[in-house]
Residue frames relative to the residue before (quaternion, step in Angstrom):
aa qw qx qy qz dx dy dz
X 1.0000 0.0000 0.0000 0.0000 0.00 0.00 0.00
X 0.0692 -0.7898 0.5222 0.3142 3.64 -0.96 0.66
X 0.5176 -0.7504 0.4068 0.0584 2.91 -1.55 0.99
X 0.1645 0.6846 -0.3824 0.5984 2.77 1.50 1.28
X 0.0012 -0.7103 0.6952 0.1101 4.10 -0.63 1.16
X 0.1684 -0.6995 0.6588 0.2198 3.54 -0.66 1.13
X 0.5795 -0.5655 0.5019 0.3041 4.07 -1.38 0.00
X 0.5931 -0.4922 0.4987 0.3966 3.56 -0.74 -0.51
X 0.7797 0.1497 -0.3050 0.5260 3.77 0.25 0.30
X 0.4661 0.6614 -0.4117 0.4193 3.12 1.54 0.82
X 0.6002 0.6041 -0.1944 0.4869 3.05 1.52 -1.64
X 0.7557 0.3376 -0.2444 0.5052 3.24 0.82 -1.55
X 0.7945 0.2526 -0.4616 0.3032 3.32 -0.27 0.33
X 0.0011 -0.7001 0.5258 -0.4830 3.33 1.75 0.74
X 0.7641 0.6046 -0.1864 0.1259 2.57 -0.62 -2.22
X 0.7540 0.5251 0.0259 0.3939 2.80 0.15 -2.46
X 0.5622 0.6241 -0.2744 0.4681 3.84 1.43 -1.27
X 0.6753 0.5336 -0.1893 0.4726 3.31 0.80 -1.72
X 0.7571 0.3381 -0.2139 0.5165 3.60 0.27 -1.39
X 0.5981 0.4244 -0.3764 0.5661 4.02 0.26 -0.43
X 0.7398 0.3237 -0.3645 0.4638 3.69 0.04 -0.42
X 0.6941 0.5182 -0.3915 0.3104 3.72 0.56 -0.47
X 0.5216 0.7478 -0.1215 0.3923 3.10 1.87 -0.64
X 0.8330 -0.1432 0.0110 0.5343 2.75 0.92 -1.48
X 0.3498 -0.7223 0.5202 0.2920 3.83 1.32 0.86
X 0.6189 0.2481 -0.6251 0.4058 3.14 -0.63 1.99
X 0.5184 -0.7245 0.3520 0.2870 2.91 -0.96 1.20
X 0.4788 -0.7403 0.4167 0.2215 3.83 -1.50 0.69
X 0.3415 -0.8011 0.4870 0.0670 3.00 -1.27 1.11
X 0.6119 -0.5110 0.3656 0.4803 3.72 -0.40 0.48
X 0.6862 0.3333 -0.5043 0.4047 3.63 0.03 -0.64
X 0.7425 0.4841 -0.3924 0.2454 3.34 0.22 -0.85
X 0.5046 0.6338 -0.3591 0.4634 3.40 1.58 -0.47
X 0.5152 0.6673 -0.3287 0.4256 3.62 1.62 -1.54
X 0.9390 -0.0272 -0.0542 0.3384 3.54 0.23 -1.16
X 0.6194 0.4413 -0.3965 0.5141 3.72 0.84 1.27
X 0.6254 0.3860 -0.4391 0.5169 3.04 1.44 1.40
X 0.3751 -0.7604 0.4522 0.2766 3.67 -0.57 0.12
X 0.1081 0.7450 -0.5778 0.3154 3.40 1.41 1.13
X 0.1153 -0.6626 0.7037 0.2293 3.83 0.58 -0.70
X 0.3213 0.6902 -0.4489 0.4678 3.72 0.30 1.01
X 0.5348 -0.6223 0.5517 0.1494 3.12 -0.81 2.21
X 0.6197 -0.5017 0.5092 0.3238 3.50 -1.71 0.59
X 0.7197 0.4652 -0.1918 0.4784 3.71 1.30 -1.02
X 0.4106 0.6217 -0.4417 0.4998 3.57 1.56 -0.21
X 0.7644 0.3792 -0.2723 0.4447 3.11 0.52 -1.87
X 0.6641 0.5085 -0.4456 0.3191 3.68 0.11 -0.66
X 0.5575 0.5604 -0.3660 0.4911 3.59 1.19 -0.82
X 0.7029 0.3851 -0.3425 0.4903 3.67 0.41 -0.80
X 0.5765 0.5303 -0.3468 0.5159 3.79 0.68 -0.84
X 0.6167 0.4937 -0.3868 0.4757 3.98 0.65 -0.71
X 0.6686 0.5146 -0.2784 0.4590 3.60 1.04 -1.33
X 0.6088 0.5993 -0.2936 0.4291 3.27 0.65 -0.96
X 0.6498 0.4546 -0.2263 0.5655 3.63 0.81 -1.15
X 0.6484 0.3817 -0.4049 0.5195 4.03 0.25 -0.65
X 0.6790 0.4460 -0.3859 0.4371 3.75 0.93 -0.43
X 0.4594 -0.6060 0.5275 0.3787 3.64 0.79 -0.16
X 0.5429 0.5628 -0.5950 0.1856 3.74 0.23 0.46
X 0.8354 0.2789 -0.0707 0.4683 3.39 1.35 -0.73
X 0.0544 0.8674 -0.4620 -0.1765 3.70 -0.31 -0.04
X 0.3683 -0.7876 0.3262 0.3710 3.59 -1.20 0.05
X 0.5084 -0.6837 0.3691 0.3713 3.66 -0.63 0.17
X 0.5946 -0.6002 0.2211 0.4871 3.22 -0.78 0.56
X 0.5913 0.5564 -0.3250 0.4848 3.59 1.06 -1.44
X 0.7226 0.5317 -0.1874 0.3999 4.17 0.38 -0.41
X 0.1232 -0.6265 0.7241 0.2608 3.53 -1.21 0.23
X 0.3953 0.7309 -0.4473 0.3309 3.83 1.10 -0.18
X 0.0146 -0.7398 0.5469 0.3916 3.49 -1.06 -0.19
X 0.3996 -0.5853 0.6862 0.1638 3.43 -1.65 -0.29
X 0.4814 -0.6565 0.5062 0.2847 3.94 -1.10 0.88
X 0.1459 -0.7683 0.5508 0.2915 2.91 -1.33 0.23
X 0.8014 -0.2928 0.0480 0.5194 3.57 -1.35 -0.21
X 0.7107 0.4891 -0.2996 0.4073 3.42 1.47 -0.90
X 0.3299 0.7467 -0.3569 0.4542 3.34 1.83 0.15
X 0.7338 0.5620 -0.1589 0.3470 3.26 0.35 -1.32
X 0.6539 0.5278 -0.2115 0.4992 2.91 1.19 -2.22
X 0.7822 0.3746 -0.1972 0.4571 3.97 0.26 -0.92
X 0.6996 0.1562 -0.5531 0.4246 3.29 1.12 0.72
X 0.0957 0.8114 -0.4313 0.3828 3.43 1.27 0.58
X 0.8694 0.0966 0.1507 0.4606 2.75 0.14 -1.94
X 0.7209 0.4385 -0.2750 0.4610 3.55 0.90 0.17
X 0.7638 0.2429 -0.1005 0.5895 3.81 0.69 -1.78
X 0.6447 0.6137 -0.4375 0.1275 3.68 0.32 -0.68
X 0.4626 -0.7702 0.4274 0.1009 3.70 -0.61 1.05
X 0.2560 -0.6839 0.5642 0.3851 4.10 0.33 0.61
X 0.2140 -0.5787 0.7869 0.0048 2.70 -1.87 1.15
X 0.3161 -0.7941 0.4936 0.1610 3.50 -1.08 1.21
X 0.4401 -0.4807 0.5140 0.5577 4.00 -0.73 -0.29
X 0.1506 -0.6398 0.6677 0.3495 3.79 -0.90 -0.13
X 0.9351 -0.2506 0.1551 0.1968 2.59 -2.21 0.34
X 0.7435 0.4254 -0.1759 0.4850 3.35 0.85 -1.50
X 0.4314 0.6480 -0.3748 0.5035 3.90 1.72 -0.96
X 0.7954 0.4451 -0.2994 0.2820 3.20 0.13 -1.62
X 0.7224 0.4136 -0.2004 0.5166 3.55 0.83 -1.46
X 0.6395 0.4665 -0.4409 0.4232 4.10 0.55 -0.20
X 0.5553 0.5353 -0.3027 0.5598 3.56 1.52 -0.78
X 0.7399 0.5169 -0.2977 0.3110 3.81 0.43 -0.65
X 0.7491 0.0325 -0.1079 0.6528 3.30 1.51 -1.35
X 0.3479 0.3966 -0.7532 0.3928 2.91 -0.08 2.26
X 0.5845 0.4140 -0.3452 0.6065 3.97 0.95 -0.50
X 0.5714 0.5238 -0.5084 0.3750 3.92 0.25 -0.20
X 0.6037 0.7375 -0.0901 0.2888 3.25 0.93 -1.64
X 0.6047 0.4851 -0.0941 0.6246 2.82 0.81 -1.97
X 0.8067 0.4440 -0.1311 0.3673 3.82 0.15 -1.12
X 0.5372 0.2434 -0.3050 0.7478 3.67 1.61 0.02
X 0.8427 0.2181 -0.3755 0.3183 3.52 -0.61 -0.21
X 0.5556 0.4781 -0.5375 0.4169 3.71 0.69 0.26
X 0.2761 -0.5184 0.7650 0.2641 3.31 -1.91 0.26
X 0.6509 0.4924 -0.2318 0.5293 3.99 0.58 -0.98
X 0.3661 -0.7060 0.5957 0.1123 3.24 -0.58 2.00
X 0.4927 0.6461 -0.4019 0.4223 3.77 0.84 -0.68
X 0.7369 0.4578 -0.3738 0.3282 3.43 0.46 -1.31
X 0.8682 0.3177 -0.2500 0.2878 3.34 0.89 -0.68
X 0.0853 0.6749 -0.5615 0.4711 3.24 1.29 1.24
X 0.7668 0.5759 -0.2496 0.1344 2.80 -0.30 -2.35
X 0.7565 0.4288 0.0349 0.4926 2.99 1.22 -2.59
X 0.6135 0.5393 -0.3428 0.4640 3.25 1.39 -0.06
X 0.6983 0.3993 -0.3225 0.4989 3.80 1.08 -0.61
X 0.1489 0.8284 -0.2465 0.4804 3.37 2.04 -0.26
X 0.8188 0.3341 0.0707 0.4615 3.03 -0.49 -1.90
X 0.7543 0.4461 -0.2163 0.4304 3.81 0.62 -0.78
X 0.5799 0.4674 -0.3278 0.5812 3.33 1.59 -0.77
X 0.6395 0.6240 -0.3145 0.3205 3.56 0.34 -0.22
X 0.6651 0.3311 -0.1756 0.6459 3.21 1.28 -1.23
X 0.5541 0.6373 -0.2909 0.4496 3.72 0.63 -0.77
X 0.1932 0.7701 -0.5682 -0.2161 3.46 0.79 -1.86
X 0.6628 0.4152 -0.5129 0.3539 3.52 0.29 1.12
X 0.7920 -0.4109 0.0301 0.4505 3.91 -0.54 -0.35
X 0.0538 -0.9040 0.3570 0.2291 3.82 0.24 0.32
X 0.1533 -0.8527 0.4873 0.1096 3.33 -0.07 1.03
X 0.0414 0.8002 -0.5983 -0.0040 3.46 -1.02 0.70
X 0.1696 -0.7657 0.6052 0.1366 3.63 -0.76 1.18
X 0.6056 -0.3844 0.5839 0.3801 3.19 -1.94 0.37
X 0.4477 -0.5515 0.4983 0.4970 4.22 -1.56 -0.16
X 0.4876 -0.4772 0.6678 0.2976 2.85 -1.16 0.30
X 0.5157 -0.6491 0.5584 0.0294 3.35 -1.42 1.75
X 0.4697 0.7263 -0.4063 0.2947 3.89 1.26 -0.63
X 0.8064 0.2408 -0.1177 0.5271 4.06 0.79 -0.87
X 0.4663 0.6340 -0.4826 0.3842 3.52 1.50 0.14
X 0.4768 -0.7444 0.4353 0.1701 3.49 -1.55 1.07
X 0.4506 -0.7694 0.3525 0.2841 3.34 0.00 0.77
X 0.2108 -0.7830 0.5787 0.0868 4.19 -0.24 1.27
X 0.7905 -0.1784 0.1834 0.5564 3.78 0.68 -0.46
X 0.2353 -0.7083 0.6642 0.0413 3.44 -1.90 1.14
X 0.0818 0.6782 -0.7228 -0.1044 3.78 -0.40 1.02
X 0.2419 -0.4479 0.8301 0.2274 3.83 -2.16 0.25
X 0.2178 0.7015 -0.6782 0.0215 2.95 -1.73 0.77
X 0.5880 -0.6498 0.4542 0.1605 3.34 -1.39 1.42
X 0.0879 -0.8503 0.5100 0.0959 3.05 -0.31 1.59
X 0.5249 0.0577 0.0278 0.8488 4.06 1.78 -0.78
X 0.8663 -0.1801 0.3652 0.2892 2.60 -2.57 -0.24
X 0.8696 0.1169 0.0117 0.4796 3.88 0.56 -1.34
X 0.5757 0.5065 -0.3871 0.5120 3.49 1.54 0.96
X 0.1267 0.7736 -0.6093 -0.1199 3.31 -1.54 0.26
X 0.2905 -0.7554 0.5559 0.1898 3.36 -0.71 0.80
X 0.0123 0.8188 -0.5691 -0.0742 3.42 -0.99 1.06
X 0.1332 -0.8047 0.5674 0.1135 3.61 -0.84 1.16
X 0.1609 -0.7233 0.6711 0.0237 3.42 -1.34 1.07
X 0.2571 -0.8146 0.5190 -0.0303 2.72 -0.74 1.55
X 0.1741 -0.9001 0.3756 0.1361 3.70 -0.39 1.17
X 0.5092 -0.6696 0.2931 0.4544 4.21 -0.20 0.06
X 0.5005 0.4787 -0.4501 0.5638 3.37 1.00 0.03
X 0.6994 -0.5868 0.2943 0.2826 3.60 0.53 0.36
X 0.6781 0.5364 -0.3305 0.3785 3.49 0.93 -0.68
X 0.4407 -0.7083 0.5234 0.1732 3.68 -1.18 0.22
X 0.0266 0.7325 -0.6801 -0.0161 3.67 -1.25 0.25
X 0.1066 -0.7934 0.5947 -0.0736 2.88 -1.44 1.33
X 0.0595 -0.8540 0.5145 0.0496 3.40 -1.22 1.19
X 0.1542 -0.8404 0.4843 0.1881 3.30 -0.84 -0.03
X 0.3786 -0.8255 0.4171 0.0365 2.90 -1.26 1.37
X 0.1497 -0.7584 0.5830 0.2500 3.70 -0.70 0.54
X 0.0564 -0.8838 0.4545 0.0962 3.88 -1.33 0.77
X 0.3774 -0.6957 0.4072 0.4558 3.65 0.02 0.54
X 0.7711 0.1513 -0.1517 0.5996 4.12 0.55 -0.36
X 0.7300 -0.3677 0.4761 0.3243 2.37 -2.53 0.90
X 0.0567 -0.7096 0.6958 0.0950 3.81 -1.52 0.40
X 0.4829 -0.6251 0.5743 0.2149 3.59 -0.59 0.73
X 0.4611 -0.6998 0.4872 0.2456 3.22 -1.49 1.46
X 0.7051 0.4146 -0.3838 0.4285 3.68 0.82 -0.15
X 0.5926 0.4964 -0.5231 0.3590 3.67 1.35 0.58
X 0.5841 0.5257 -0.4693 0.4027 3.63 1.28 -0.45
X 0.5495 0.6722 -0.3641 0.3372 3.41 1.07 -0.80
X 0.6930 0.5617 -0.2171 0.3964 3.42 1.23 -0.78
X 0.4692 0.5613 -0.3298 0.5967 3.19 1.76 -1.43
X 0.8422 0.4106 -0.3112 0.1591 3.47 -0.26 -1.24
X 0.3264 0.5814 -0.4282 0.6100 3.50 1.83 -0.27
X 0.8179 0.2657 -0.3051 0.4091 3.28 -0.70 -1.08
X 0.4752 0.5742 -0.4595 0.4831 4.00 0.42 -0.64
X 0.7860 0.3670 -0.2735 0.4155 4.01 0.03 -1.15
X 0.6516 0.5899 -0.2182 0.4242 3.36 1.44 -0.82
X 0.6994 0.0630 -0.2537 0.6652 3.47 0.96 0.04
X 0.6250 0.5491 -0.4105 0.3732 3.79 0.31 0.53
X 0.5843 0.5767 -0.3858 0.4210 3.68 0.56 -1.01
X 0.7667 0.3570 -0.2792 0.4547 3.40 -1.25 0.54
X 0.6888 0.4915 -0.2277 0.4818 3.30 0.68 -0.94
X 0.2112 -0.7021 0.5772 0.3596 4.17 -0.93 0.99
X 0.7420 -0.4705 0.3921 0.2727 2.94 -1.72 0.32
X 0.5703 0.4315 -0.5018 0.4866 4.19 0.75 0.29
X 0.5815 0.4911 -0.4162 0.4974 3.27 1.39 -0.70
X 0.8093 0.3141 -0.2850 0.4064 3.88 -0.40 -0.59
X 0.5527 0.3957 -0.5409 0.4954 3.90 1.03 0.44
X 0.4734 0.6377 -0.3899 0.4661 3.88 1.02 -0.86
X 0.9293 0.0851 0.0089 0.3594 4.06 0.56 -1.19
X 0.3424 0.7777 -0.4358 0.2967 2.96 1.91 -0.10
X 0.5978 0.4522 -0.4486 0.4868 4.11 0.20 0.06
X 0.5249 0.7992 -0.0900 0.2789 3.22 0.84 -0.13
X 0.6993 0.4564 0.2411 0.4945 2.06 0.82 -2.29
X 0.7503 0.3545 -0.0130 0.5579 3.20 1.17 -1.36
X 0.6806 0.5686 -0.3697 0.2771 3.86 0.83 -0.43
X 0.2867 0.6881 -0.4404 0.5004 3.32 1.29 0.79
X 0.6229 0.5070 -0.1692 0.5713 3.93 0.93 -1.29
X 0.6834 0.5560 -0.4011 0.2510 3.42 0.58 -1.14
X 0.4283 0.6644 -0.4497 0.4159 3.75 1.51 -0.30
X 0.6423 0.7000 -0.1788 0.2558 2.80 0.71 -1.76
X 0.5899 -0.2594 0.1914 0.7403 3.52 0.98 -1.43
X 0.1428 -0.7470 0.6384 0.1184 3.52 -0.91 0.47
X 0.6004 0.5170 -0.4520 0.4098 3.49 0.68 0.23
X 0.5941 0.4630 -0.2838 0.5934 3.45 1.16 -0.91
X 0.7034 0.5890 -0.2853 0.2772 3.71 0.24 -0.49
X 0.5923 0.5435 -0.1159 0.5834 2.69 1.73 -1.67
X 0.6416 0.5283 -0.3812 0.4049 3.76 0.90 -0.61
X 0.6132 0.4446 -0.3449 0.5545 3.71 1.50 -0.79
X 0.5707 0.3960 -0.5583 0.4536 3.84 0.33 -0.25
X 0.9060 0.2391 -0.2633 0.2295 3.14 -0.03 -0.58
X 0.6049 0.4614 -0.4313 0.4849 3.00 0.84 0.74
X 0.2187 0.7943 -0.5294 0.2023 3.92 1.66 0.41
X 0.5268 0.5195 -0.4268 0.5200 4.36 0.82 -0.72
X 0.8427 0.4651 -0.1285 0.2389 3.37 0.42 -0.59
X 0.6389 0.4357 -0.1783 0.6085 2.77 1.77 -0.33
X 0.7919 0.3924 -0.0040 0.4678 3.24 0.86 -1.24
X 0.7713 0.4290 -0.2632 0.3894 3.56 1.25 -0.49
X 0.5088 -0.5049 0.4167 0.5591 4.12 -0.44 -0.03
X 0.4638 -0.5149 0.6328 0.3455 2.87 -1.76 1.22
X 0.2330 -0.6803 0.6871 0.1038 3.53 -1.72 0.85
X 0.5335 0.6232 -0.5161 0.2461 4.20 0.50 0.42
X 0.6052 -0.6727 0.3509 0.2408 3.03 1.14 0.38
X 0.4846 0.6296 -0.3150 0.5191 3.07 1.67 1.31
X 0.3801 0.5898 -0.4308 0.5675 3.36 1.97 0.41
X 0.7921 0.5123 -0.1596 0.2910 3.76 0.37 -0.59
X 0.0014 0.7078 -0.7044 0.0533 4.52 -0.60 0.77
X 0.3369 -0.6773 0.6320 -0.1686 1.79 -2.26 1.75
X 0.1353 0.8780 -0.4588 0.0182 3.26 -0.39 0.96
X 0.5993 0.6545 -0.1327 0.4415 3.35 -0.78 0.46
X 0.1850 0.8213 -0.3675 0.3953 3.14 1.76 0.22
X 0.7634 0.4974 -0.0938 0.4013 3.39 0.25 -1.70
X 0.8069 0.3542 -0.1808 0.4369 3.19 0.84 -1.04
X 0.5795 0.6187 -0.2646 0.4597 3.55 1.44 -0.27
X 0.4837 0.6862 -0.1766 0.5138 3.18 1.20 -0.74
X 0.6552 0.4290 -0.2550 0.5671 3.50 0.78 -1.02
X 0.3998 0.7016 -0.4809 0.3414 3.95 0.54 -0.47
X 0.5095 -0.7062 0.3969 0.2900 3.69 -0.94 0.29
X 0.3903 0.7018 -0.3310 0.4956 3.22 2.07 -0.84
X 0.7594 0.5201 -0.1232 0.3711 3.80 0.48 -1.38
X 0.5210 0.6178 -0.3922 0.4395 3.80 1.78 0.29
X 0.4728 0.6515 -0.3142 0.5033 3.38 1.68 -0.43
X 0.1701 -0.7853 0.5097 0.3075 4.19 0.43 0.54
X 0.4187 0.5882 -0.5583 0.4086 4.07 1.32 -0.19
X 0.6532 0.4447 -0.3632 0.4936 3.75 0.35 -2.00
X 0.4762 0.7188 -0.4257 0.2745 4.16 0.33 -0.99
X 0.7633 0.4374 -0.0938 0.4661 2.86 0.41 -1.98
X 0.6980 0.5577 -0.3276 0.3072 3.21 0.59 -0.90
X 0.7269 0.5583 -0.0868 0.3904 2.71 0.62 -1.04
X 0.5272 0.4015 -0.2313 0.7123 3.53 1.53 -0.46
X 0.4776 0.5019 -0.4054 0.5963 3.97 0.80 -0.22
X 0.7344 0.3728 -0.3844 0.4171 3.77 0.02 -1.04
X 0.7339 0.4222 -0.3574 0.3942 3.56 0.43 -1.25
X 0.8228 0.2070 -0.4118 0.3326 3.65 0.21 -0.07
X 0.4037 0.6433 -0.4649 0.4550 3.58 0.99 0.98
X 0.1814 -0.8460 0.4978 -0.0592 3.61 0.40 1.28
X 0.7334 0.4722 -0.3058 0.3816 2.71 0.53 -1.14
X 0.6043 0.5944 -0.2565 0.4644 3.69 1.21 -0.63
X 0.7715 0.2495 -0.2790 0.5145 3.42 0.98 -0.92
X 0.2846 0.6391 -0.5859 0.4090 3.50 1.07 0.55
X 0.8769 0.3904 -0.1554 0.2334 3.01 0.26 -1.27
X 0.6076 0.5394 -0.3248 0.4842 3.31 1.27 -0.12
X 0.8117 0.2689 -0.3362 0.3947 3.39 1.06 -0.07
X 0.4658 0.6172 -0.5141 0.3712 3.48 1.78 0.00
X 0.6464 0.4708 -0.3823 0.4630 3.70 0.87 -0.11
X 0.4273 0.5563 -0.5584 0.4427 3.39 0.73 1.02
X 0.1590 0.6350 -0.7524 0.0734 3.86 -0.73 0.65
X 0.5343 0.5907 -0.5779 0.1778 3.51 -0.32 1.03
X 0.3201 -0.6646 0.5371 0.4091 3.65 -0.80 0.18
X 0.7025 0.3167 -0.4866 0.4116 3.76 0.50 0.22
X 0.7648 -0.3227 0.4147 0.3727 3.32 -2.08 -0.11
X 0.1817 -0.8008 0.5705 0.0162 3.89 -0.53 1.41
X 0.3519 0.8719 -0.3356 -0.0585 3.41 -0.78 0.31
X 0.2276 -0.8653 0.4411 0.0696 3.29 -0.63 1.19
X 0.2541 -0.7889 0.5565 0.0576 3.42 -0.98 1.14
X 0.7919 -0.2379 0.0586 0.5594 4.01 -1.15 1.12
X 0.8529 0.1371 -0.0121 0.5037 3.40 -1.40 -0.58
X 0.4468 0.5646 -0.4570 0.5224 4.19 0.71 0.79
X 0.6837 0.5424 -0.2044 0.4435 3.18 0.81 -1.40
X 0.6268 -0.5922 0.4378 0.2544 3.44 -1.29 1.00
X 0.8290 0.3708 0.0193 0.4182 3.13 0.73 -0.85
X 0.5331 -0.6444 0.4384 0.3291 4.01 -0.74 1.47
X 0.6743 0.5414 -0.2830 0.4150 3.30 0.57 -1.16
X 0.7967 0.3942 -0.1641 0.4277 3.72 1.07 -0.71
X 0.3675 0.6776 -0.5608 0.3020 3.81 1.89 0.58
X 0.8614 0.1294 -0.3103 0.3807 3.57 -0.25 -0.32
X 0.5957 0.2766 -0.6572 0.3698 3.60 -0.09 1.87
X 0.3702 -0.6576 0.5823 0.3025 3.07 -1.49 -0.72
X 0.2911 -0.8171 0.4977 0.0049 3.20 -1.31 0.77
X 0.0119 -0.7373 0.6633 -0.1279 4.04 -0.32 1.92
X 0.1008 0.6462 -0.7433 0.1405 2.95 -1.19 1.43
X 0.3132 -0.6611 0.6731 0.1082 3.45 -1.65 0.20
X 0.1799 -0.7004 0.5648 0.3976 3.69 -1.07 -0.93
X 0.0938 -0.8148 0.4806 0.3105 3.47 -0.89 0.07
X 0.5070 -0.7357 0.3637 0.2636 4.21 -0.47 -0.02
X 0.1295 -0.7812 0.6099 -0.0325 3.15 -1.30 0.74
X 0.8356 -0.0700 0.1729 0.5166 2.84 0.47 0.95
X 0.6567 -0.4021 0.2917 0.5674 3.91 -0.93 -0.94
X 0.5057 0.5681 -0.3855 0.5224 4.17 1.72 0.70
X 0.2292 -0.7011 0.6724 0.0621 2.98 -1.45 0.47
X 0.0962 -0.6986 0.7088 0.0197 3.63 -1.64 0.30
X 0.3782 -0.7361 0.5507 0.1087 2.92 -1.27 0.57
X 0.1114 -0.8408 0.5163 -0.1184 3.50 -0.66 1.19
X 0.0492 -0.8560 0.4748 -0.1985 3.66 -0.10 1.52
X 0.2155 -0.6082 0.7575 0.0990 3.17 -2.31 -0.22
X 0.2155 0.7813 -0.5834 -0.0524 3.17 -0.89 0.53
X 0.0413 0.7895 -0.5854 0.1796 3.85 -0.98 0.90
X 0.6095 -0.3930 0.4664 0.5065 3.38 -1.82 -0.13
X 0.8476 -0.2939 0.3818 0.2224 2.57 -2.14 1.34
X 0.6742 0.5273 -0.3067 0.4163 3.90 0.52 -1.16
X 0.3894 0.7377 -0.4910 0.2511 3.75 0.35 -0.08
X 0.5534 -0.4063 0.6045 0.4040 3.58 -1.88 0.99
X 0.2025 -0.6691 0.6705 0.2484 3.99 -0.75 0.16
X 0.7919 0.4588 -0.2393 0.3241 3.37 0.90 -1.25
X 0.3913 0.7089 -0.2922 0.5089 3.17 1.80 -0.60
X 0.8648 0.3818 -0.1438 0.2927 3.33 0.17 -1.56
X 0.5453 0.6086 -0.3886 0.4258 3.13 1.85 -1.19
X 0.6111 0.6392 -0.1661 0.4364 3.10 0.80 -1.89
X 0.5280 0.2425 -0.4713 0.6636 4.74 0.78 -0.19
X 0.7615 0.4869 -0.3872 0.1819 3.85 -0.50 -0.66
X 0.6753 0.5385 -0.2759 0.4217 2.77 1.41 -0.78
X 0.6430 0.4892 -0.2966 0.5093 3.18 1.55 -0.63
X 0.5896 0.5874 -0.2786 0.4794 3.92 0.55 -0.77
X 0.6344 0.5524 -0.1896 0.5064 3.41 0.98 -0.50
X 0.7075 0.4443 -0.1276 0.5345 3.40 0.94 -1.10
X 0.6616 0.5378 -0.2372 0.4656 2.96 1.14 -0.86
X 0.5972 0.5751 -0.1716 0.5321 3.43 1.14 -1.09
X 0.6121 0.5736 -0.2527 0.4821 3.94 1.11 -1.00
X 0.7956 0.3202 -0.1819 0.4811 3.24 0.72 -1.66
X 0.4722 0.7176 -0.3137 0.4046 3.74 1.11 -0.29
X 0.7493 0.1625 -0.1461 0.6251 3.61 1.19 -0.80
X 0.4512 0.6102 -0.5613 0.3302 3.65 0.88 0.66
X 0.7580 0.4549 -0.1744 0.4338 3.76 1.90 -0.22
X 0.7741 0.2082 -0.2316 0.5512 2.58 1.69 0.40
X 0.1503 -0.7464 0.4991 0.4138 3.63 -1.10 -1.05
X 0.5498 -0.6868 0.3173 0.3540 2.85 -1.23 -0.20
């Protein structure tokens, strides 16, 4: 909360700064504030309050400008204080639904509907849409097979109840007999099933050191390979980007420095992995310039949500320049999300 009490012809022209500048990215000047508000408020009123406003740090001016422009602490306080929901309308809602319906009956390739889904959001959005796969970490484990792929490989597939699958591969220094994996794998389901997968990397030595009589070489090869089996893949191949194209067009993006950047951000995965795998909220999160973990991420902002599958989760976003509809954007995520939640409560994959 800021702790700052702005007044009423503070707020509102607060207000007005924010929304007039997202519109048309150039910064505002007092006359214009003078006559396309109903503040009935001299040009010099307003500039006096706009001066105040600046010693408070909500706004600043640019150099090229006598206008101002918000800043991050701008944003945050109308964020959280002046901003009005903005709904999806009617035609938003249903063109957004059966294009994600679509995608979701006619694919066989869970991938596809990531892809066509962050796709689809960057488009309407026109800034980045990010959409992760769930994250496998609270899924409940339905069934472990081992299987012999050569002499010094094994492929193990864990199968989760929300439907989805993970595969690893294993490298071994010896031959292992097909009736010894067979054994492991009985006993593996027998003290594993039921249990999610943060829970059985957290105790899996444990769990297992009963077997370890049994064969300790084969055993020892699953302890140590538990990160691997059991943990999220971190290369930054869990995660789509959409929306490239349409961001780009922004006005921020004529500068070829902002340009670069910004084409820098989208193929750095591994970064936007991370800003949104640390979302665990069921509501709309959001973090604006100098909020953001990350140098590379002070002059956008970043609204994500999660949506469910079951006992998984994913993570389901926007990122762009600082300028953004907030209410616009909060208001697609929240919906796309829901949609996306209630979409695999009828099926699997």
């Amino acid at each position: 909360m800021m702790s700052e009490i702005l007044s009423h012809r503070e707020k509102e022209i607060l207000k007005y700064i924010v929304e007039n500048f997202v519109k048309s990215a150039l910064p505002v000047g007092s006359r214009v504030v003078s006559k396309q508000t109903d503040l009935n408020l001299s040009s010099a009123t307003i500039r006096n309050v706009m001066s105040d406003l600046e010693e408070l740090e909500f706004l600043s001016t640019p150099h090229t400008s006598a206008g101002r422009v918000p800043t991050d602490k701008g944003y945050r306080y109308y964020v959280n204080s002046l901003m009005s929901k903005e709904n999806l309308s009617e035609t938003e809602i249903q063109s957004l639904k059966s294009q994600i319906e679509e995608i979701h009956t006619g694919s066989t390739d869970k991938d596809d509907i990531f892809i066509e889904t962050s796709k689809i959001l960057g488009k309407i959005s026109h800034q980045l849409a990010v959409v992760s796969q769930p994250f496998l970490k609270s899924g409940v484990l339905e069934k472990l097979d081992i299987i012999k792929l050569s002499s010094n490989k094994l492929l193990v597939v864990i199968n989760i109840q929300s439907g989805f699958v993970k595969t690893v591969i294993l490298e071994i220094d010896s031959e292992i007999s097909k009736s010894k994996l067979e054994k492991l794998t009985v006993f593996l389901n027998e003290k594993l099933q039921g249990l999610k997968l943060n829970v059985i990397r957290e105790t899996f030595a444990d769990r297992i050191k009963e077997y370890q009589y049994q064969d300790s070489e084969l055993v020892q090869l699953f302890i140590n390979s538990i990160d691997e089996i059991y943990s999220e893949d971190v290369k930054g191949n869990r995660i789509y980007i959409g929306g490239t194209g349409e961001v780009i067009m922004q006005p921020e993006f004529d500068d070829p420095k902002n340009f670069r950047n910004i084409i820098e951000l989208t193929e750095d995965k591994n970064l936007v992995l991370h800003i949104f795998r640390n979302i665990d909220e069921e509501k709309v999160s959001i973090s604006i310039g100098n909020e953001n973990p990350d140098q590379k991420l002070i002059d956008y902002s970043v609204i994500c949500s999660n949506y469910s599958i079951g006992d998984i989760k994913g993570n389901i976003g926007i990122l762009g320049p600082k300028r953004m509809n907030y209410s616009k954007m909060i208001s697609l995520i929240e919906y796309t999300s829901k949609l996306i939640s209630e979409l695999y409560k009828k099926s699997k994959f």
